[in-house]
Residue, then its C-alpha position, 0 to 999 in steps of 0.5 A: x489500484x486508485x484508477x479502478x476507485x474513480x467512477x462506476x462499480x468496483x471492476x473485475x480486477x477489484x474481486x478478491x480472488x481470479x477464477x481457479x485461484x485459491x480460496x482465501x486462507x485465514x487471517x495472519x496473526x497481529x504482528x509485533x511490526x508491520x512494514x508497508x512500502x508503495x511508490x507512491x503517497x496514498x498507494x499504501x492506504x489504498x492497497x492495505x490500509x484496512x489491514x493496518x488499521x486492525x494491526x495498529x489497534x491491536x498493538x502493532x508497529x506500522x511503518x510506511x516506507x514512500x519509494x518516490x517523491x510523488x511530484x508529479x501526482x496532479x492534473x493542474x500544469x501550474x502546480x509547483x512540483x516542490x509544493x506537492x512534494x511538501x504536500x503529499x509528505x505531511x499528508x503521508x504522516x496524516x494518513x498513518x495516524x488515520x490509520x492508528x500509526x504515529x506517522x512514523x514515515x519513511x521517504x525515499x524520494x526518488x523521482x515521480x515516474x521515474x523509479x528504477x527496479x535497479x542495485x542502488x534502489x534494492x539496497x535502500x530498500x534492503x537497509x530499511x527491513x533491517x533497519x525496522x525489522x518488520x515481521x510482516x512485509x506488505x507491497x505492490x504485486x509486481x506480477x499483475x497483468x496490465x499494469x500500466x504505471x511503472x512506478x507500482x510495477x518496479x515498487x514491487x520488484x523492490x519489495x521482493x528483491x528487498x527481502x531476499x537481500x535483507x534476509x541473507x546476511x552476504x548481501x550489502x555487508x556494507x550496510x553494517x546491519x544484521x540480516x533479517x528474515x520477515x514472517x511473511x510477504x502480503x502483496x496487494x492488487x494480486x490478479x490471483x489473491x490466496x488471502x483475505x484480511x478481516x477488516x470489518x469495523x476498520x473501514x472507515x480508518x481506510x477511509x481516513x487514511x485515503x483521504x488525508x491525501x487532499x491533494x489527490x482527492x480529484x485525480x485520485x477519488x473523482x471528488x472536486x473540490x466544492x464537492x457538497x458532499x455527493x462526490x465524497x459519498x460516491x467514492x466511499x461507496x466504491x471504496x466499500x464495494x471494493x472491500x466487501x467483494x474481497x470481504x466475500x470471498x472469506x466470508x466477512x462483510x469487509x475484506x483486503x486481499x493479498x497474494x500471501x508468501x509465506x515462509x520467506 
């Protein structure tokens, strides 16, 4: 998602919807708590920020669940890893009270570039929907072509595997917590997106939210620093190029796109 913002114009993959696919559906009502889980520090803003912005202003919970520990998000071989690490946790926080959240964060840790679609992780991810008991899930789409990074590809097999144990009160009973079935599953960077969320008026909130992630803002947003402000400009309008061809689809001037499942 990050690597199609860092130059030029949004690419085909940043439309909202693939050739033959589904005309978006309507927007989702507000829900009472909204669970987003992405690999990486910055993912969750970039694939949904928008959409959780509205929700928060609306009253809504937003709760980010960060699978990796993020320690190897820089360009600089000097950087030490354990002070990105540092880092890129309050930047988190900051990013969701950009977004209108209360910085309510959860860090699973696991190695940068290293994340496993495996039993332990799925029962991490299992503890924590039952534990906040979202009505809305958002994450990676696990099934998008080409996708190079593992830790996206993986992050969304966990979110889906994640579901299906949490909702079924036979998985981990070890766990000591009641099943939960969420509402529905809101999967961005989808290569066939059926659905696109209104966030006109809250784009500049995703905005904020992305570039609370300071530590990323060369090798994720293309701006250097010293940046006089012409490199900044550039990326918000990628940012809002991006926004407003998902926008398009469903008639809005701003837009986020999802694969929607729905009922779980």
């Amino acid at each position: 998602m990050a690597e199609e913002l860092r130059g030029g114009v949004p690419t085909a993959s940043a439309a909202a919807t693939a050739p033959g696919s589904a005309a978006p559906g309507s927007a989702l009502a507000t829900p009472g708590c909204a669970l987003a889980i992405g690999a990486h520090p910055d993912d969750i803003e970039f694939g949904c920020g928008g959409t959780l912005a509205k929700w928060a202003a609306a009253g809504c919970r937003i709760v980010h669940l960060v699978l990796t520990d993020g320690s190897k998000g820089s360009w600089d071989p000097e950087q030490d890893p354990a002070e990105l690490v540092a880092a890129r946790r309050e930047e988190q926080r900051a990013a969701s009270r950009a977004l209108g959240g209360t910085g309510e964060v959860v860090f699973l840790s696991w190695p940068d570039g290293e994340l496993e679609a495996g039993l332990r992780q799925r029962v991490q991810v299992c503890s924590w929907i039952r534990r906040v008991r979202p009505d809305v899930v958002l994450g990676h789409d696990p099934w998008r072509r080409y996708r190079l990074h593992p830790d996206h590809r993986n992050a969304g097999f966990l979110t889906t595997d994640g579901i299906v144990a949490a909702r079924d009160p036979h998985f981990f009973p070890e766990l000591a917590l009641p099943a939960h079935r969420p509402d529905a599953l809101l999967l961005w960077e989808a290569d066939e997106a059926d659905h696109v969320e209104d966030v006109t008026g809250y784009e500049e909130a995703k905005l904020a939210g992305i570039l609370a992630h300071a530590s990323q803002h060369r090798s994720t947003m293309a701006i250097e620093e010293g940046d006089t402000g012409a490199q900044l400009a550039a990326f918000r309008s990628r940012l809002l190029g991006r926004l407003a061809a998902s926008g398009k689809q469903a008639g809005v001037a701003y837009g986020e796109a999802f694969k929607l499942i729905q009922p779980l």
